[in-house]
N, C-alpha and C positions, 0 to 999 in steps of 0.2 A: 434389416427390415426393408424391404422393397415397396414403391410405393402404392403398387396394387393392395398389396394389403393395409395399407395405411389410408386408400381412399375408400376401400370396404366398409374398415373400422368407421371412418368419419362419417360415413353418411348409416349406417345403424347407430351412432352415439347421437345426431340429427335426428333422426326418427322417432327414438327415444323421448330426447331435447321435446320436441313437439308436442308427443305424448304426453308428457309432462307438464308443456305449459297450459295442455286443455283443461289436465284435473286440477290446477291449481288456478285457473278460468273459475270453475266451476264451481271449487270448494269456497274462492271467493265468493263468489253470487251468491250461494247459499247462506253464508256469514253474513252478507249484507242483508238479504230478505228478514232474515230474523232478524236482525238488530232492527229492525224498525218496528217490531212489534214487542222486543224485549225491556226489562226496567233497567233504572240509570246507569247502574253501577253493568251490568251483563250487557247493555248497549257499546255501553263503551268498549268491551271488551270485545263485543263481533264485530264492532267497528273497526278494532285497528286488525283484529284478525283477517278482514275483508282484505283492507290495505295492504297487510303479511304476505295473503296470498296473491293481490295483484300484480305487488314488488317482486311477488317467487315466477308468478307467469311471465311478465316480464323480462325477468332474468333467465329463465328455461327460453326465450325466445331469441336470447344473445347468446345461450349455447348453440342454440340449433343454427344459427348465422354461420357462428365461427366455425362449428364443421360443416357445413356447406364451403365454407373458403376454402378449410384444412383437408376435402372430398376434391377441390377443384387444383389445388398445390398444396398438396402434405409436407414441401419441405418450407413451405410460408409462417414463419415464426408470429407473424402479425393479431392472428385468429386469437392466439392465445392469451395476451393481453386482453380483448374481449373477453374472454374467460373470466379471468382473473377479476376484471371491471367487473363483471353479471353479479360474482361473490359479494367482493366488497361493496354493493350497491345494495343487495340484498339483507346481507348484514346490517347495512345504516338505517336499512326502514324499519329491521325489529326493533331497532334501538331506540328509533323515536316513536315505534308505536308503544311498545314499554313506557317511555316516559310519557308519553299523553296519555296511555292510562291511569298513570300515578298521579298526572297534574289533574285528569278530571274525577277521580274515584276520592284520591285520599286514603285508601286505605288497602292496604299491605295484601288483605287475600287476594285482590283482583291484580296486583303488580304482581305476586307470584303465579297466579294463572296466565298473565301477560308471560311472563319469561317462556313458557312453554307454549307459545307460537312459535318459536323457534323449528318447531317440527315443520310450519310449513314453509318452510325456505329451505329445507332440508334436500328436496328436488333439486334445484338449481347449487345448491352446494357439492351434491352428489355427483350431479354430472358434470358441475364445473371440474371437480378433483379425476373423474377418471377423465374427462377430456384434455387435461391438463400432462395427465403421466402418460396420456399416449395408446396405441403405437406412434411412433411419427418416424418417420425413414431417417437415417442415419445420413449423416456428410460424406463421409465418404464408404462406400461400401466393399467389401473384398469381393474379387470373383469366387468361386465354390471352386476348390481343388478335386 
């Protein structure tokens, strides 16, 4: 892998990244607008999906960093710990917005509808994992025979 191609890669998987964190910008706002005119139990539940998707724009916003770094030194291992952080950062917000569903609803249909916000962190999972396998330029590379 040569790093011309590896800084192509990174800055389309940025672009992306960005794209990404717009609609999940958006789909948040949208989640919040309702939940303020919605009842207790579906309040609660656009509320933390608001949160879902701020946590996901967020995390779309530390993919898009880290290839900007991985665009500017592809062989910079550093980017990708970022990555890795935008994931598990993303993951701990469905998890507590799940449970403050369940701590404010009490009951079981709304904590099953909570698990399936999962979809919107789904963005920053996605491109965490292809930004994660790469391309990224090899250590050492053979010349072409």
């Amino acid at each position: 892998m040569d790093e011309r191609t590896a800084r192509e890669a990174a800055a389309i998987r940025g672009r992306g990244a960005l794209g990404a964190a717009v609609l999940c910008a958006i789909l948040g706002l949208l989640a919040a607008v309702f939940a303020t005119a919605a009842p207790q139990g579906a309040s609660a539940l656009l509320w933390a999906a608001a949160a879902v998707a701020g946590g996901s724009a967020l995390g779309c916003v530390a993919v898009f960093r880290a290839n900007r770094r991985l665009a500017a030194a592809p062989s910079d291992r550093g980017p990708l710990g970022m990555v890795l952080g935008a994931s598990l950062g993303v993951l701990a917000v469905w998890v507590v917005a799940v449970l403050l569903v369940l701590a404010v609803t009490h009951e079981v249909a709304w904590v099953i509808a909570a698990l399936g916000l999962i979809t919107l962190s789904l963005p920053t999972l996605a491109l965490s994992l292809i930004t994660y396998k790469g391309p990224h330029p090899t250590a050492a590379v053979a010349p072409p025979t």
